[in-house]
VEXMIKOL-259331 format. One line per 3 residues: number of its first residue (from 1); their letters; for each residue x, y, z of N, C-alpha, C, O, CB. Coordinates in steps of 0.2 Angstrom, whole numbers, m for minus. Last residue first. Glycine has a CB too. Layout:
NUM> A> X:Y:Z:X:Y:Z:X:Y:Z:X:Y:Z:X:Y:Z  ...
***
This chain:
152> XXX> m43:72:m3:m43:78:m2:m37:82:0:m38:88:1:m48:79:1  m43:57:m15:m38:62:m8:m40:67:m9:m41:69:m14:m30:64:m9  m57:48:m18:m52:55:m19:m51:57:m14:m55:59:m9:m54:61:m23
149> XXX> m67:38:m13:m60:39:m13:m56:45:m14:m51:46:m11:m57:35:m15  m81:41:m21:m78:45:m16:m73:42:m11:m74:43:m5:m84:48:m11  m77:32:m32:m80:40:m34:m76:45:m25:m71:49:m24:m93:40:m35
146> XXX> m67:20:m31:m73:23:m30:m74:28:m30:m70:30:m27:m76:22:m25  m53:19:m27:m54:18:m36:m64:18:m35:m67:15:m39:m50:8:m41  m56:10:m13:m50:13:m18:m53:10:m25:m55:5:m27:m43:10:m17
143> XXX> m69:11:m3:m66:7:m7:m61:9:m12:m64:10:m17:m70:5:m10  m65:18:9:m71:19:6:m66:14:1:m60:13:1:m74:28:4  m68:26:28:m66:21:24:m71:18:20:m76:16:21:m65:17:28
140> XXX> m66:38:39:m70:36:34:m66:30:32:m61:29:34:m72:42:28  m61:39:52:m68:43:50:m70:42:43:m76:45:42:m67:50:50  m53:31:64:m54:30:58:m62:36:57:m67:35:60:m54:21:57
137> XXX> m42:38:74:m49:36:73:m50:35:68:m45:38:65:m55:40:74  m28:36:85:m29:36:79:m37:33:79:m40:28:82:m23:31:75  m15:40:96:m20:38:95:m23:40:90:m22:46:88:m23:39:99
134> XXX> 1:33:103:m4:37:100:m10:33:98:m10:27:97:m1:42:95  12:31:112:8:28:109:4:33:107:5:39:111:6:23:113  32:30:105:26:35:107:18:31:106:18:28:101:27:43:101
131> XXX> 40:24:99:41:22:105:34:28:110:33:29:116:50:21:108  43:30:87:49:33:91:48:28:99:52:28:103:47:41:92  34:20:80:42:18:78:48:23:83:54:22:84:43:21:68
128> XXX> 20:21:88:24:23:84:34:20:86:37:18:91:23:32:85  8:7:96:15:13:97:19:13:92:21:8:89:21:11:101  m11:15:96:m4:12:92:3:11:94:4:17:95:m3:15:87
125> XXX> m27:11:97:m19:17:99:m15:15:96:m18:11:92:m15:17:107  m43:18:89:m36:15:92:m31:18:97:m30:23:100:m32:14:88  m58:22:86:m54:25:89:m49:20:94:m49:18:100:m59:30:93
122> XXX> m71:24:75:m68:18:81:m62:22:81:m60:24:76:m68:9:80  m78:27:64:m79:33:69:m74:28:78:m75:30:84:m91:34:70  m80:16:54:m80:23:55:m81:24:62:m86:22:64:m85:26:51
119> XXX> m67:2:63:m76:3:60:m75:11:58:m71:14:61:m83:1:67  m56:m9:59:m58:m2:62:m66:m2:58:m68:m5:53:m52:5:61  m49:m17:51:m53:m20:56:m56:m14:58:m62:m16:61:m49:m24:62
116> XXX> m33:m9:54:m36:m13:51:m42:m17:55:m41:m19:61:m31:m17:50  m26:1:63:m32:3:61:m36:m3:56:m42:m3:54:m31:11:55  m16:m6:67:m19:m2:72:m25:m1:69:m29:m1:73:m15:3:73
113> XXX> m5:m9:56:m9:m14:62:m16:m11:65:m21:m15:65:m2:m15:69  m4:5:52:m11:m1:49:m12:m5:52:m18:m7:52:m10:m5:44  3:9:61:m2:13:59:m8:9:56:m14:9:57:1:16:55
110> XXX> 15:m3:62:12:m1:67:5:4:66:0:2:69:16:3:70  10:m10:43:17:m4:49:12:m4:54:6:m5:52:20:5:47  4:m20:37:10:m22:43:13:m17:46:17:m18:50:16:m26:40
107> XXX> m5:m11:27:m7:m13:35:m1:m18:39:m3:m21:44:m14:m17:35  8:3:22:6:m4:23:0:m5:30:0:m2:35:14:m7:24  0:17:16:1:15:23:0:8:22:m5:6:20:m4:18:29
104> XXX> 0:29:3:0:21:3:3:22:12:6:26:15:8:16:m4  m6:42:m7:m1:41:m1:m4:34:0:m10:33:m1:m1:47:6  m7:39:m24:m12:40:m18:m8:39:m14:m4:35:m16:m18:36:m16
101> XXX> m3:38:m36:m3:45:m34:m8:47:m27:m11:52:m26:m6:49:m40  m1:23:m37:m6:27:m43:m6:37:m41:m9:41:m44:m16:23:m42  5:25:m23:0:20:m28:m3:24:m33:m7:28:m31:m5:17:m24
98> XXX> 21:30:m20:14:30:m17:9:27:m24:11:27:m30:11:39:m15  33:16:m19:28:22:m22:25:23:m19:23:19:m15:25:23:m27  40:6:m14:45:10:m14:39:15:m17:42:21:m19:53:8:m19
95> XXX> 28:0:m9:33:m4:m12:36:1:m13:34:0:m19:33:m9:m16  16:m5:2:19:2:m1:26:1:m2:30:2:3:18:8:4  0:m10:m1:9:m10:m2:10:m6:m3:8:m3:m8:12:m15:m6
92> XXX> m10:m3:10:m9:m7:5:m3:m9:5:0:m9:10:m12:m6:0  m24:9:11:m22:4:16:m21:m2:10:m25:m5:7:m27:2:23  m23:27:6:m24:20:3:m21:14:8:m15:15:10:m20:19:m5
89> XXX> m25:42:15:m22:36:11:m26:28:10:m30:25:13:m15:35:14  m28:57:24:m30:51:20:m26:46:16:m21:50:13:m35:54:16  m28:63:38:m22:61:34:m28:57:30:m33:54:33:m15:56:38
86> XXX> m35:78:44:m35:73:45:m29:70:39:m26:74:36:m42:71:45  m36:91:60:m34:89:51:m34:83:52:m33:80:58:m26:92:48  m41:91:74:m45:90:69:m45:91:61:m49:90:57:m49:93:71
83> XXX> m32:80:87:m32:87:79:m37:87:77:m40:82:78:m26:85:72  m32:72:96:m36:78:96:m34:81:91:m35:87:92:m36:83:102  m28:57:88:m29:61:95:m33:65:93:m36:64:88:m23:64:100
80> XXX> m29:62:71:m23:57:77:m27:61:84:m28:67:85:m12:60:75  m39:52:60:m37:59:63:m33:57:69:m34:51:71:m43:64:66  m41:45:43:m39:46:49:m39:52:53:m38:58:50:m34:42:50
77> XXX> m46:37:30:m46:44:33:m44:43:39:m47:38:41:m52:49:32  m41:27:17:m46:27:24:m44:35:24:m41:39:19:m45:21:33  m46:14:5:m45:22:6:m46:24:12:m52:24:14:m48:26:1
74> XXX> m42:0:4:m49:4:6:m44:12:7:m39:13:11:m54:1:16  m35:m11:4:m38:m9:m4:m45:m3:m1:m50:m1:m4:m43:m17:m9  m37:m18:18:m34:m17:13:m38:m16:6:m42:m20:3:m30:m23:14
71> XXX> m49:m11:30:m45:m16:26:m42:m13:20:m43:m8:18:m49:m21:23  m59:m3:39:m51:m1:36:m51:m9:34:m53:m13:39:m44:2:44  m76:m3:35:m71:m6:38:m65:m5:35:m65:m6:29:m72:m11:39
68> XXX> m87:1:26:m82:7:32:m78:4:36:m77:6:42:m87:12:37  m90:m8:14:m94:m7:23:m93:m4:29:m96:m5:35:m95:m12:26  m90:m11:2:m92:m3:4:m95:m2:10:m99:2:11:m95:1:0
65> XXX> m80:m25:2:m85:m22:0:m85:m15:4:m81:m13:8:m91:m27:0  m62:m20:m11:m66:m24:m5:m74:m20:m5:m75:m15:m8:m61:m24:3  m63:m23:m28:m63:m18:m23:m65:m22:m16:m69:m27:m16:m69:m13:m26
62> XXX> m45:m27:m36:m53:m29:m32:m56:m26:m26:m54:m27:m21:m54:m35:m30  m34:m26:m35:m37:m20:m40:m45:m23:m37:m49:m19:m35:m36:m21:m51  m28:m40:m39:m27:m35:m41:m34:m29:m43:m37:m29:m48:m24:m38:m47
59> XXX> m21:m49:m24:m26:m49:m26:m27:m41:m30:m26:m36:m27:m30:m51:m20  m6:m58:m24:m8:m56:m24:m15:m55:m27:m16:m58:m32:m4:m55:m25  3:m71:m21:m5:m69:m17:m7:m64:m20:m12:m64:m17:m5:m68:m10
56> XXX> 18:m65:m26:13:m74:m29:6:m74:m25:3:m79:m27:19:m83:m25  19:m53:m28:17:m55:m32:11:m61:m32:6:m63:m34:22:m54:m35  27:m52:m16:21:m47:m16:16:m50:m20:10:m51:m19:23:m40:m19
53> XXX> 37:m62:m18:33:m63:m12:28:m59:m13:22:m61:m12:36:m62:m5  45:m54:m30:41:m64:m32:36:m63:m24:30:m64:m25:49:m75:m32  48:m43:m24:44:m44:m28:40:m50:m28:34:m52:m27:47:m42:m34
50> XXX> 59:m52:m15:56:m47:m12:47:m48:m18:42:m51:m16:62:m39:m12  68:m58:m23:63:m60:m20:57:m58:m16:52:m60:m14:66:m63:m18  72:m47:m31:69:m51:m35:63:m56:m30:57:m58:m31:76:m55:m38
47> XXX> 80:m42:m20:74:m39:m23:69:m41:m27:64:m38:m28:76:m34:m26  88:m50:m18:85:m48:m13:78:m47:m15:73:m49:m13:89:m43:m10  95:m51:m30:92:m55:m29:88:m54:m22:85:m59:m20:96:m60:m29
44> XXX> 100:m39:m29:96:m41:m35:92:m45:m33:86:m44:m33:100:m44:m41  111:m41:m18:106:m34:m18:97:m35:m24:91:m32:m24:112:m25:m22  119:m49:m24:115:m52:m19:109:m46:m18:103:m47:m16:120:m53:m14
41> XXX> 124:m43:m34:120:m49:m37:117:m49:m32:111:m48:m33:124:m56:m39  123:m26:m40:125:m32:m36:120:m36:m35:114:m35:m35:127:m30:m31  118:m21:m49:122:m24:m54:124:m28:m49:128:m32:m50:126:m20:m58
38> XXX> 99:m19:m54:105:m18:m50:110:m22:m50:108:m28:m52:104:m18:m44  94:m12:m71:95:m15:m67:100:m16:m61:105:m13:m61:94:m18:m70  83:3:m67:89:1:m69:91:m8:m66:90:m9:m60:93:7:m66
35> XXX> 66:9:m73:71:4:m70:76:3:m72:77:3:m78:69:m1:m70  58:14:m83:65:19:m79:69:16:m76:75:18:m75:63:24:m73  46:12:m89:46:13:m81:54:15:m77:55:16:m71:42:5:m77
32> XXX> 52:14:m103:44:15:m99:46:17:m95:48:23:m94:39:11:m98  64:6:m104:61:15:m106:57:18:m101:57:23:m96:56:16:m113  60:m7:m101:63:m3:m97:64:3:m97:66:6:m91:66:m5:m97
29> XXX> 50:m9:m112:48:m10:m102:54:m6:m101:53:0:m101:48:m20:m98  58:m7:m123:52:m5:m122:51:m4:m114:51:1:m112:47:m10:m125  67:m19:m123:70:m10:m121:65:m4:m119:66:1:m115:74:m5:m130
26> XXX> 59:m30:m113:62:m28:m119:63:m21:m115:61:m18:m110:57:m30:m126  66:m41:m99:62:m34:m101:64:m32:m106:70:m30:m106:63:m30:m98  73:m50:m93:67:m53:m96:66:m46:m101:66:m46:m107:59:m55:m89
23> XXX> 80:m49:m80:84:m50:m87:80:m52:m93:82:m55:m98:90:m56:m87  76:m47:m69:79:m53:m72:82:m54:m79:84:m59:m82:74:m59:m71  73:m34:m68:79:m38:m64:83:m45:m65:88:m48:m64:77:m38:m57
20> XXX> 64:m33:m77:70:m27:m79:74:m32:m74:78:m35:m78:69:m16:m75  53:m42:m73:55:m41:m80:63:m37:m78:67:m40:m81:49:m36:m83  53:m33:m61:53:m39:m60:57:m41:m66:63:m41:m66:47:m41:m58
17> XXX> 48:m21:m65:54:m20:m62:58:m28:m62:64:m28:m63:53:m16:m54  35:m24:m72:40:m22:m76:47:m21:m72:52:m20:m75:38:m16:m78  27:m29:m59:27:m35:m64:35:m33:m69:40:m37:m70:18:m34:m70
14> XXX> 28:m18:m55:30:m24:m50:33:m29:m54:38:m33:m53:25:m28:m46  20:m9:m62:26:m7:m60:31:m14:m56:37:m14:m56:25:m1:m55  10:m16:m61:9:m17:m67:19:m15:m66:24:m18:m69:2:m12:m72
11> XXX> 4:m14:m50:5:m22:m49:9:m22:m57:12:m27:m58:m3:m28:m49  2:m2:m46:7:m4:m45:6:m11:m49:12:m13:m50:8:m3:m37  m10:m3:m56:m4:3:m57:2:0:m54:8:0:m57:m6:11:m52
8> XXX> m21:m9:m49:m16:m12:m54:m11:m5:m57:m11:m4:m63:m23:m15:m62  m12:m13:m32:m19:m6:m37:m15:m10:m43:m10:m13:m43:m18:7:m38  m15:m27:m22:m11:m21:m25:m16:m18:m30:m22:m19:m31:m5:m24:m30
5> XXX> m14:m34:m9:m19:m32:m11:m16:m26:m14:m14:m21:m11:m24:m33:m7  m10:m51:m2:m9:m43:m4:m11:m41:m9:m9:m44:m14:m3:m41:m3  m17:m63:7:m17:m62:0:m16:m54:3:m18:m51:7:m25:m65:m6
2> XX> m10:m69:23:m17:m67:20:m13:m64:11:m7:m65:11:m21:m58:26  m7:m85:30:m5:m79:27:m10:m76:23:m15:m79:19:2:m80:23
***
């Protein structure tokens, strides 16, 4: 199993919700980030487990290196088939947010399966969640929290 690879933004939100569900969290933490706890036990504990799996591999904030391969913690850019607008986001966990204010694509959805491993300018397919295959290039890939990651 591979280590998941969080922004310290999120990891810090993971850490406090976590705190908030088990009954750990001073009034402080829970102000802060808003969390309620959930009052059904088994929905709690779902969630509790859920978190503890993101958490217990987790790799925080480390830049992978700046070699234009889609991996996790890389900011990529994509274009679908023949459009020439493109999507940018962060390849990572996308745990109920977008990351620090970066649109987030898990690499386990069909989209990341798809582009992980990609080189700049390499060109996949994928099948979408309707059962459509499509096609996806990678055109850049840059380390998250690098000067030239900014979403455009």
């Amino acid at each position: 199993m591979t280590n998941t690879w969080l922004t310290p933004g999120t990891h810090q939100r993971l850490t406090a919700e976590l705190a908030v569900l088990t009954g750990t969290a001073d009034a402080a933490t829970q102000e802060a980030h808003g969390f309620t706890r959930i009052e059904d036990k088994d929905a709690r504990e779902v969630r509790v487990n859920r978190i503890q799996e993101i958490l217990r591999d987790a790799v925080i904030g480390e830049a992978p290196p700046d070699d234009g391969i889609a991996e996790p913690g890389m900011v990529v850019t994509v274009r679908y088939g023949d459009d020439p607008d493109t999507e940018t986001f962060l390849l990572g966990v996308r745990d109920r947010a977008d990351s620090d204010g970066v649109p987030v694509c898990s690499p386990e959805s069909p989209l990341g399966r798809a582009i992980l491993g990609a080189e700049q300018g390499e060109e996949r397919t994928y099948t979408a969640p309707n059962g459509r295959t499509l096609r996806v290039s990678l055109v850049r890939a840059v380390p998250y929290g690098s000067e030239t990651a900014e979403v455009s």
